[in-house]
N, C-alpha and C positions, 0 to 999 in steps of 0.2 A: 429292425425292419418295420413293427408298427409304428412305430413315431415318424417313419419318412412319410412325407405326403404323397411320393413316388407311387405306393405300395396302393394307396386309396384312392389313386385316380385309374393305376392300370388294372389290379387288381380286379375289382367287379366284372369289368370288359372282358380280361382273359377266361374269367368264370363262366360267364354267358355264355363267350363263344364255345368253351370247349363242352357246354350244355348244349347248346342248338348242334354242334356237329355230330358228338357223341349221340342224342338222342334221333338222328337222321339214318346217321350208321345204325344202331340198334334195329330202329323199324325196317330199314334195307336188309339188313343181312342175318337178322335173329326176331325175326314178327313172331313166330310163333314161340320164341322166351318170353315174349312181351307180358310178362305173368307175376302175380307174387311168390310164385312157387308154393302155394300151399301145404302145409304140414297137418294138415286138420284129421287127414286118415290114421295120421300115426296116433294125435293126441288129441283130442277134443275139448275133456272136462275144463282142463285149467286153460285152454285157447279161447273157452266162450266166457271165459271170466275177462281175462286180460286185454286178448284187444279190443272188447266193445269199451273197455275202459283207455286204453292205451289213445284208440283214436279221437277217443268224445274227447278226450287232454288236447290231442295236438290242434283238434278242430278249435276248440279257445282261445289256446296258446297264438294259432294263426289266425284269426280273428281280433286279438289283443294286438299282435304286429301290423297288421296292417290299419286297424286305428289309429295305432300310437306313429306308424312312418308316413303313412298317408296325409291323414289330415291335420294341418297344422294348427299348433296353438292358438293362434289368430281367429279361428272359426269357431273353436267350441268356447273361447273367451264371448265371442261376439253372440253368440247364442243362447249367452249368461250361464256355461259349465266354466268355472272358478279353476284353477291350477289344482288349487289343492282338494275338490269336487276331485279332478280326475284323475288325480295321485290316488287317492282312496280309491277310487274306482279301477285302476288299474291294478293297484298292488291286490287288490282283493280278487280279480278275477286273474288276474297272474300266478298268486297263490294255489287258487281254487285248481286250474290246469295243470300247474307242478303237482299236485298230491296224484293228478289223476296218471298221468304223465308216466312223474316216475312210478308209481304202483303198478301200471301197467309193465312197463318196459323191465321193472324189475322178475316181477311175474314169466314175461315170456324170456326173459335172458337164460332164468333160473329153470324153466320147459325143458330148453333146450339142451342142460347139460346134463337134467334128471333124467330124462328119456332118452333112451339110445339108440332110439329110432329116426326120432326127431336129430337129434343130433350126427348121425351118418347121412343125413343130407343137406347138412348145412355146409356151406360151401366157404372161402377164404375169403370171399365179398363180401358175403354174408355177416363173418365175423368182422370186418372191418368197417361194414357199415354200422354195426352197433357198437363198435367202438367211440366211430365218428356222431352217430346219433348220440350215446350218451355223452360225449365230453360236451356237445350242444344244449343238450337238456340242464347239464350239472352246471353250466357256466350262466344260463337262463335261471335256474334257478338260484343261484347264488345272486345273480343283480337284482334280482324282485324282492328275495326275502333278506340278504345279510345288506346289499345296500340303497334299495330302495324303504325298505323297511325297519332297519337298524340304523341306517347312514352309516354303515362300515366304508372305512377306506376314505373320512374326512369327509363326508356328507351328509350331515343332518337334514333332516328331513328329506333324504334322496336324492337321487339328481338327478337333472332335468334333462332329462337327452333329446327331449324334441326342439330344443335349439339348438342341438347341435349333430346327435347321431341320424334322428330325423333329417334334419336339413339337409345333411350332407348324403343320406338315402336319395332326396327325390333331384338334390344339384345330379345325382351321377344319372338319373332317369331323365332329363332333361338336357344330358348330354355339356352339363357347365359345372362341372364336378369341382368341390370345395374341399379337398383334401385336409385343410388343416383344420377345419371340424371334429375330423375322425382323429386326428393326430394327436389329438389335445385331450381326446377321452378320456374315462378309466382306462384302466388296463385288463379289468374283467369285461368291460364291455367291448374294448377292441378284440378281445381273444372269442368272446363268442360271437361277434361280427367275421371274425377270420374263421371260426371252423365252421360259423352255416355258411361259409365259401365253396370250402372245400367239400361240405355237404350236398350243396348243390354240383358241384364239378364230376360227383361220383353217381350222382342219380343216374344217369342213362346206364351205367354197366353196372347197376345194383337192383335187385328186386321192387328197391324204391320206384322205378318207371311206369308200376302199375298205377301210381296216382294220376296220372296222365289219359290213365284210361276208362273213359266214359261209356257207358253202355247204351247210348243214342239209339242206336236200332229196336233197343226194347221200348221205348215208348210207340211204334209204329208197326210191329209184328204182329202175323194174326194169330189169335189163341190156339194154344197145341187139340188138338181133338182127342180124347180120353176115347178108347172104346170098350167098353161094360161086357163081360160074358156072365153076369148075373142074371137068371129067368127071369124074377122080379122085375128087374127094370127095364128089361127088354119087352116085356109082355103088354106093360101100360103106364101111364104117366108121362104126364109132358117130362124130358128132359132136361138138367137143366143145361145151363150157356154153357158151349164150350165142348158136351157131350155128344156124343153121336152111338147107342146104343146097338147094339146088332145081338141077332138071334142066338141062342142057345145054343151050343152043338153038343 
């Protein structure tokens, strides 16, 4: 099925679409799920470790993909960044993401089955989304360090995917999709093109839909007003912003 070109031209489109409808339905008929389900009541200690680590990973990792799909070769040659400048550049911040990445996700995997708190409300998406997240992260990580960085799988010094997995990225955004691009890949590298597919396909009916959500209104609200039953501060002194102090009772 990955080697048809069939597969890499319909395939992205089907994903999309069933991302835009699913995530319409969601906000239609479940706005108030629209949540990550927070678990932080049950466990704290090892949740303030893990995903301040877990996220600062993926914000890299997505940071790294959209350099490397975005911008083509052409530009960072023409800017005098060298191939092999950006090989090194990439594998090393590719790296840097995988440690955090997986440590992270290993961490809150291992939460959830130690606590049995945490773990009575994790749900069947739940489990299937970090299925699907890790087999994404382990196939990521496997193309940056065994064959960008070993040349495993007949590629020394790496392979070059922005001629090809690149290209074939921004032909399907441009709506003139090159399927035989992707068709000619690795085969590590088509299978973790196919599961952040499938990754994306499941976001709307997964806890993942809170990335979608932006807290706009807080930059525009006005400050909550504290009210003080301390004497002291009631009695004298400017208050400060935000206070409104009232008398003793």
């Amino acid at each position: 099925m990955m080697s048809s070109p069939i597969f890499w031209v319909a395939g992205p489109y089907v994903v999309t679409l069933a991302f835009i409808i699913g995530m319409v339905w969601r906000y239609k008929y479940d706005r108030y799920g629209w949540t990550s389900r927070s678990s932080q009541l049950y466990e704290n200690r090892l949740l303030s470790i893990a995903s301040p680590m877990f996220h600062f990973g993926i914000l890299l990792a997505l940071g790294g993909h959209i350099g490397g799909l975005l911008i083509p070769e052409s530009f960072t040659t023409r800017i005098g960044i060298s191939e092999s400048m950006y090989h090194v550049f990439a594998v090393g911040l590719g790296s840097l993401a995988g440690v955090f990445v997986v440590a992270g996700l290993v961490m809150l995997v291992y939460r959830r089955r130690r606590d049995f708190r945490v773990f009575l409300v994790t749900t069947r998406m739940d489990k299937l989304m970090y299925l699907v997240l890790a087999a994404v992260i382990g196939l990521g990580v496997w193309n940056t360090v065994a064959v960008q960085m070993f040349g495993i799988g007949g590629y020394p010094g790496g392979y070059n995917y922005r001629q090809s997995v690149a290209v074939w990225f921004r032909s399907v955004a441009y709506f003139s999709p090159q399927p035989e691009l992707m068709a000619h890949a690795p085969l590590s590298f088509q299978l973790h093109t196919m599961v952040a597919m499938l990754l994306i396909a499941i976001v709307p009916v997964t806890r993942l839909v809170h990335v979608f959500s932006v807290p706009v209104g807080y930059l525009s609200r006005p400050y909550l007003v504290y009210r003080s039953r301390d004497p002291k501060s009631a009695a004298g002194g400017k208050p400060q912003r935000g206070w409104e102090p009232i008398e003793h009772r």
